[in-house]
Every structure is written in structure tokens, then in C-alpha cells.
N, CA, C and O atoms as a GROMACS GRO file, in nm:
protein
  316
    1UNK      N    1   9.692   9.273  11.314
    1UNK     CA    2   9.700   9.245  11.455
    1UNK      C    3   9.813   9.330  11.514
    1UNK      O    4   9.915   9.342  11.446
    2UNK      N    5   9.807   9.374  11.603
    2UNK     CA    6   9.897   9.451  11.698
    2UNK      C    7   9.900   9.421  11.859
    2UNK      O    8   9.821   9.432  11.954
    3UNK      N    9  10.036   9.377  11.837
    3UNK     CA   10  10.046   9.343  11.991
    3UNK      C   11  10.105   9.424  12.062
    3UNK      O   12  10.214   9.459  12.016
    4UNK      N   13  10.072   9.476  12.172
    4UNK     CA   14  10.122   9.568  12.252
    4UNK      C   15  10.222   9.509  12.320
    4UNK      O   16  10.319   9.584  12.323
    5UNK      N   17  10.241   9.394  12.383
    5UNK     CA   18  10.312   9.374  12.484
    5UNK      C   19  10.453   9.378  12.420
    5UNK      O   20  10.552   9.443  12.456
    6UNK      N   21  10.433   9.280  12.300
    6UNK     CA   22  10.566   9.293  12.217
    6UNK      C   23  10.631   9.338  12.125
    6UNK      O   24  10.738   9.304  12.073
    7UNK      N   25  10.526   9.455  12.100
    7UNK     CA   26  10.568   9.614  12.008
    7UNK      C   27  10.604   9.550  11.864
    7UNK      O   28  10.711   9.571  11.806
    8UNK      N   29  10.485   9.456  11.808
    8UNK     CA   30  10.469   9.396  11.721
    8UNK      C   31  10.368   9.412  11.663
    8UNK      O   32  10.266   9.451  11.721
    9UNK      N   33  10.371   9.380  11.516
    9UNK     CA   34  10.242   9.439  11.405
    9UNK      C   35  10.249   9.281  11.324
    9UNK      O   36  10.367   9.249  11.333
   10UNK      N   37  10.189   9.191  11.262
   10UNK     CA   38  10.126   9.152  11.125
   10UNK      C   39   9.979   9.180  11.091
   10UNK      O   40   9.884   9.232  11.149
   11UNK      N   41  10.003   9.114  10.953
   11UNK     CA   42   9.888   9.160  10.856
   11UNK      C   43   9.827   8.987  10.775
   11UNK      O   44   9.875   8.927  10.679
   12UNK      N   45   9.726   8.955  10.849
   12UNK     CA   46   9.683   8.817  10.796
   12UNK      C   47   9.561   8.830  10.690
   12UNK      O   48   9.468   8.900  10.729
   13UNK      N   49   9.549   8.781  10.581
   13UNK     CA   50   9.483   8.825  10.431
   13UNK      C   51   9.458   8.645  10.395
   13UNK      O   52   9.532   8.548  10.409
   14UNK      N   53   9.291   8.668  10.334
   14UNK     CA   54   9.224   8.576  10.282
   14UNK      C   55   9.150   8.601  10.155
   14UNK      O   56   9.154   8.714  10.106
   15UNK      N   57   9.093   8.518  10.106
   15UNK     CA   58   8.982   8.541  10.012
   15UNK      C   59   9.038   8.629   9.850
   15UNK      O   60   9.122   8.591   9.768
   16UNK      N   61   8.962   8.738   9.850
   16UNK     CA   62   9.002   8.854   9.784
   16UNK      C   63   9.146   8.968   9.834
   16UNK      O   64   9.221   9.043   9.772
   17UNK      N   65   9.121   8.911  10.030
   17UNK     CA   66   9.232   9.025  10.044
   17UNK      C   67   9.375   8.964  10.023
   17UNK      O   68   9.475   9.022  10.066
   18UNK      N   69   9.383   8.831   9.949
   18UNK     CA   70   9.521   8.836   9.918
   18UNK      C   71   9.531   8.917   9.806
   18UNK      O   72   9.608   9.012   9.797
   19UNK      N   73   9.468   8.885   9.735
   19UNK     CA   74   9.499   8.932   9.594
   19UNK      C   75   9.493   9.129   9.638
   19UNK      O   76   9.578   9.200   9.584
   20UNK      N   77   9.405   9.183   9.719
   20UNK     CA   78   9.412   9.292   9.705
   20UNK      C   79   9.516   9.386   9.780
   20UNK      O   80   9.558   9.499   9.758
   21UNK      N   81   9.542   9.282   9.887
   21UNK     CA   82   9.676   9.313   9.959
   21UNK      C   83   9.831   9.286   9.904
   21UNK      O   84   9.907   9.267   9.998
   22UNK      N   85   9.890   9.281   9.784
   22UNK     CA   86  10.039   9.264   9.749
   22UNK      C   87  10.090   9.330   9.801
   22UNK      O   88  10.055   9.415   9.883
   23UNK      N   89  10.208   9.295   9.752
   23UNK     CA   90  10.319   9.370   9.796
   23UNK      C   91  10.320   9.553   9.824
   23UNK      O   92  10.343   9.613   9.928
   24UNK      N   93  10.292   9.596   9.713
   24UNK     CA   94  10.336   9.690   9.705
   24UNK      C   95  10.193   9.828   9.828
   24UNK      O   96  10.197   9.950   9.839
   25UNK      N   97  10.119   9.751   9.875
   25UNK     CA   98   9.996   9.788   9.966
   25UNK      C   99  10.076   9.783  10.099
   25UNK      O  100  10.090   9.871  10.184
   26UNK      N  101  10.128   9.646  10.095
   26UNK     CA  102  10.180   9.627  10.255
   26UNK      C  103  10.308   9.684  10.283
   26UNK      O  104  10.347   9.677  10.399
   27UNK      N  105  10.388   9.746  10.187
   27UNK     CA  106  10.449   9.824  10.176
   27UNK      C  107  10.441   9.980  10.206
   27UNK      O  108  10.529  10.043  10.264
   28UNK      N  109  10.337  10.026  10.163
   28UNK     CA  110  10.268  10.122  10.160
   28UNK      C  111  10.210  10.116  10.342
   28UNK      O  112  10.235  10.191  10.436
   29UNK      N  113  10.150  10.025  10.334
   29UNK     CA  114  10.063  10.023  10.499
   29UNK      C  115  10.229  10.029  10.612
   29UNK      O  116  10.255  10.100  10.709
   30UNK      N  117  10.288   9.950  10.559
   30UNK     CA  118  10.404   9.965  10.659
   30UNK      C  119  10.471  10.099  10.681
   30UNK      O  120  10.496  10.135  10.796
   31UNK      N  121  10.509  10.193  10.549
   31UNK     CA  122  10.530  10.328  10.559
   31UNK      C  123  10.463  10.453  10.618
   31UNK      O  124  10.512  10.566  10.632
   32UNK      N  125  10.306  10.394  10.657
   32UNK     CA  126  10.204  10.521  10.714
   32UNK      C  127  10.225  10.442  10.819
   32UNK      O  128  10.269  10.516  10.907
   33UNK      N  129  10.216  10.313  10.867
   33UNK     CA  130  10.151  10.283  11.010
   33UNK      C  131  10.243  10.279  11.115
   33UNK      O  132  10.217  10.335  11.221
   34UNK      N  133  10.381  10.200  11.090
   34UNK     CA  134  10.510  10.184  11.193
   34UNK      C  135  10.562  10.275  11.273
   34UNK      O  136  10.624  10.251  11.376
   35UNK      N  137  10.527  10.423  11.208
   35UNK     CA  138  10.620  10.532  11.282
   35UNK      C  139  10.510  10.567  11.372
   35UNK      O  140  10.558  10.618  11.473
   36UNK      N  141  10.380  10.562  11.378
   36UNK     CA  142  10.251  10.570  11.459
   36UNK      C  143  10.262  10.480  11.566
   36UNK      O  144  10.297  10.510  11.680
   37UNK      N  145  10.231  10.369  11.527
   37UNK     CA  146  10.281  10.290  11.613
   37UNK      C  147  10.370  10.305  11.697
   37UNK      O  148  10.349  10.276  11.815
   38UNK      N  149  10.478  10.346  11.659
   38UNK     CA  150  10.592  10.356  11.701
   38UNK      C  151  10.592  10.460  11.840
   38UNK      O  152  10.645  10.451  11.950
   39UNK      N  153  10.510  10.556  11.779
   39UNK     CA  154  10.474  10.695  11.860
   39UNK      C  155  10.345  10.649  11.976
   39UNK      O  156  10.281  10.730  12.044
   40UNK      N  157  10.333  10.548  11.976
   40UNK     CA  158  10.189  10.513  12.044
   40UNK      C  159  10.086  10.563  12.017
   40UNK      O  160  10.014  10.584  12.115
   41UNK      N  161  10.044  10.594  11.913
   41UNK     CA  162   9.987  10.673  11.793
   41UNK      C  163   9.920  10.569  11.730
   41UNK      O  164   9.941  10.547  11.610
   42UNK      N  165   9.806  10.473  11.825
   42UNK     CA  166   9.757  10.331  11.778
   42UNK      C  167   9.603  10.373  11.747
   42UNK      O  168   9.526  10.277  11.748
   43UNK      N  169   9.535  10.523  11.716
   43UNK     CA  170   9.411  10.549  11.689
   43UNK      C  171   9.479  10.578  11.538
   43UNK      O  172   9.428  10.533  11.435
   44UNK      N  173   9.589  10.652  11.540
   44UNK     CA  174   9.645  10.711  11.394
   44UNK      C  175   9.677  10.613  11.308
   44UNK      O  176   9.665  10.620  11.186
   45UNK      N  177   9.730  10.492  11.389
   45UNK     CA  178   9.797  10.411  11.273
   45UNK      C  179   9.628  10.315  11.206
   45UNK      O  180   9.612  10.269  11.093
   46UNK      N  181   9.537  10.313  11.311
   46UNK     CA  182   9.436  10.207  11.253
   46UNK      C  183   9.350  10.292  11.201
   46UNK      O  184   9.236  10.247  11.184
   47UNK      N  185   9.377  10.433  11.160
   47UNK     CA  186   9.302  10.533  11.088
   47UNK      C  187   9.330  10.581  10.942
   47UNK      O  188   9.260  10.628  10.851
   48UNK      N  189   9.519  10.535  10.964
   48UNK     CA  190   9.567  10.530  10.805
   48UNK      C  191   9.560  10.411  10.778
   48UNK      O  192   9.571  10.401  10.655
   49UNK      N  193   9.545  10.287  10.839
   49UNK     CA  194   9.498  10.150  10.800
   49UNK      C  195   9.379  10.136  10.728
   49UNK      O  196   9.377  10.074  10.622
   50UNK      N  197   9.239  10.208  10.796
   50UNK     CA  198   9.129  10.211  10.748
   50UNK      C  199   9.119  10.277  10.600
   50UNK      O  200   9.042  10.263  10.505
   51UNK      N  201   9.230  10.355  10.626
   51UNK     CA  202   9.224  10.462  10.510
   51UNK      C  203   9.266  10.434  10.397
   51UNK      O  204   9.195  10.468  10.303
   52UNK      N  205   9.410  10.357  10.364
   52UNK     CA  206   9.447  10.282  10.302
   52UNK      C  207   9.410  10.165  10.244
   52UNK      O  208   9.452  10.135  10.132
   53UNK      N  209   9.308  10.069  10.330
   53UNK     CA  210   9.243   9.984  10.305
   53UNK      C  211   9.146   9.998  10.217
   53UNK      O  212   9.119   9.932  10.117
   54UNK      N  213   9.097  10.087  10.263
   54UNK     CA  214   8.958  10.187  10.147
   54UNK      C  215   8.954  10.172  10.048
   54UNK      O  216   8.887  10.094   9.980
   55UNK      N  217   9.070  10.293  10.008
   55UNK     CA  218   9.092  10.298   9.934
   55UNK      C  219   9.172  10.180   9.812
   55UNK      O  220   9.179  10.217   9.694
   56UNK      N  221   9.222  10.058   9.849
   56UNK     CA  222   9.267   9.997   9.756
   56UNK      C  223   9.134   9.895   9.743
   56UNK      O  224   9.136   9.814   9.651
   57UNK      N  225   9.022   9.897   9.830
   57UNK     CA  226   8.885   9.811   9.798
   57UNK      C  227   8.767   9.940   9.719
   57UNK      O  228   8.702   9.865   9.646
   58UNK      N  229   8.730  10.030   9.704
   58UNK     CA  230   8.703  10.099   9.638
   58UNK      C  231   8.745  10.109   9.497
   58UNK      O  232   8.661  10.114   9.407
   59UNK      N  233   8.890  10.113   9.473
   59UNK     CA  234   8.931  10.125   9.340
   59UNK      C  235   8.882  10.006   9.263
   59UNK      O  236   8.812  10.038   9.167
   60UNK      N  237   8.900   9.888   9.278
   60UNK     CA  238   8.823   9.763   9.231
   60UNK      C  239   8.698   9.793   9.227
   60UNK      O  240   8.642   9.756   9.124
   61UNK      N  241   8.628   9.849   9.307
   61UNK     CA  242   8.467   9.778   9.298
   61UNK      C  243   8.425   9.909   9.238
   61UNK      O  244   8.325   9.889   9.169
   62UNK      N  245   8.470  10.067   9.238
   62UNK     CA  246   8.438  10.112   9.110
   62UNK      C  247   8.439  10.096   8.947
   62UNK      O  248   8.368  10.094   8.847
   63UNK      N  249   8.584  10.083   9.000
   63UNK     CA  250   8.583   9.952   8.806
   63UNK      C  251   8.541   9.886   8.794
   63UNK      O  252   8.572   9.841   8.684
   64UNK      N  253   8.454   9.813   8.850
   64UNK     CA  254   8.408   9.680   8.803
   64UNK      C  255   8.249   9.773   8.764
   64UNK      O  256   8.186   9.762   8.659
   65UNK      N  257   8.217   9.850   8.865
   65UNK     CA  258   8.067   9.886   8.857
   65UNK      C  259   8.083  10.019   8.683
   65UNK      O  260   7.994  10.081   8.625
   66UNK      N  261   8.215  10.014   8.660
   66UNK     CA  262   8.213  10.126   8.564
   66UNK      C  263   8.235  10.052   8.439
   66UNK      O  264   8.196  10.103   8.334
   67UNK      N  265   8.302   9.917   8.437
   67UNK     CA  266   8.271   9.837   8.299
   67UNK      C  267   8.169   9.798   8.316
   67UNK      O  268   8.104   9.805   8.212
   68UNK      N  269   8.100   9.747   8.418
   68UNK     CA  270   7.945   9.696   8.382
   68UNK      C  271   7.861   9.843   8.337
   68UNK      O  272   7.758   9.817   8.276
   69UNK      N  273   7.877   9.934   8.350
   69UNK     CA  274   7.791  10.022   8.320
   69UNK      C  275   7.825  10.040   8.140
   69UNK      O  276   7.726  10.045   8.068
   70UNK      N  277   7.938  10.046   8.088
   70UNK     CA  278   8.002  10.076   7.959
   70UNK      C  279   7.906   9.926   7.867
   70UNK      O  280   7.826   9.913   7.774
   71UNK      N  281   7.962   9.859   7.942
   71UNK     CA  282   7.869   9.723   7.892
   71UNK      C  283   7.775   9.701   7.835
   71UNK      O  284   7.760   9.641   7.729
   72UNK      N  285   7.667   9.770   7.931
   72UNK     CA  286   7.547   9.824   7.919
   72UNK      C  287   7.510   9.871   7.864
   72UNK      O  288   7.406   9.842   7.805
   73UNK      N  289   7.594   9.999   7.847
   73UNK     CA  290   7.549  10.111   7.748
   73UNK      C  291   7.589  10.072   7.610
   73UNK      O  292   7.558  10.150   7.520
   74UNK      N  293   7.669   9.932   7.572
   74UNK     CA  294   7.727   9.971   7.454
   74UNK      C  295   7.586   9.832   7.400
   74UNK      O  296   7.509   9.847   7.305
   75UNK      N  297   7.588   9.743   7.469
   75UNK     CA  298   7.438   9.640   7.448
   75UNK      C  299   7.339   9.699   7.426
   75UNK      O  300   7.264   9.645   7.346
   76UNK      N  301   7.297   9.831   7.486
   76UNK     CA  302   7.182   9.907   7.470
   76UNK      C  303   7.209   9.955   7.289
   76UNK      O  304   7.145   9.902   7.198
   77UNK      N  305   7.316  10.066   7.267
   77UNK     CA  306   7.364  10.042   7.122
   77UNK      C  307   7.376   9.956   7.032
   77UNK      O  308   7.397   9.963   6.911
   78UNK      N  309   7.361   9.875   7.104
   78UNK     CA  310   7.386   9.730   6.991
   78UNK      C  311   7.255   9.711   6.905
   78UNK      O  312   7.262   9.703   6.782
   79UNK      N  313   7.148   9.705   6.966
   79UNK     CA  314   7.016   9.655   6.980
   79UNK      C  315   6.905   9.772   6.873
   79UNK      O  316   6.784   9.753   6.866
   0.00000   0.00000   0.00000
């Protein structure tokens, strides 16, 4: 959320996005987005938001789709 009036930012997380949001993400999101912000630079900052976000939901759901595939292949060997 970003409030304009009071040149204020949080970050509210449920479900999966706690767990995928720690520390060290919102850390990260705070280092690309604040100085944007800062600059009124509010297409840039929700563009390294998107970007950042992506990328830490991507990295999970490739691994998961890349042990199920190993899985697979090693059950297929089994047999």
C-alpha cells in the first residue's frame, strides 16, 4: 500500500506470502522501492515490486515443478 498523502509505504502478507515474504525480501523490496518513491518514481517503484515479487514466487514453484519431475523420472526407473 502506498499512501500518497502521507509519503508512506507498508507491505501486508497472508497465506503463502508470509512465508514467501521474510525478512530478508522486504529488505530487499525496501532497498529498490524507497528511493523511487522517494523520487515520485511510483510506476518504477511498483515495477521493481512486480519484479521482485516474481521473482521470489517463481523460484518456489520451479522447484517444486523440478522435484516432481526428478520424482518421476526416478519412479519411472524404479519400475
Amino acid at each position: 500500500m502506498i499512501s500518497m498523502e502521507d509519503r508512506d509505504w507498508a507491505i501486508s502478507t497472508c497465506g503463502e506470502g508470509i512465508y514467501t515474504y521474510d525478512d530478508s525480501l522486504l529488505d530487499e523490496l525496501e532497498d529498490k522501492c524507497i528511493s523511487k518513491l522517494s523520487d515520485n518514481d511510483y510506476f518504477g517503484a511498483c515495477k521493481s515490486f512486480i519484479s521482485i515479487s516474481e521473482d521470489a514466487f517463481t523460484f518456489p514453484l520451479l522447484s517444486r515443478i523440478i522435484i516432481s519431475l526428478i520424482v518421476i523420472f526416478l519412479l519411472l526407473l524404479v519400475q
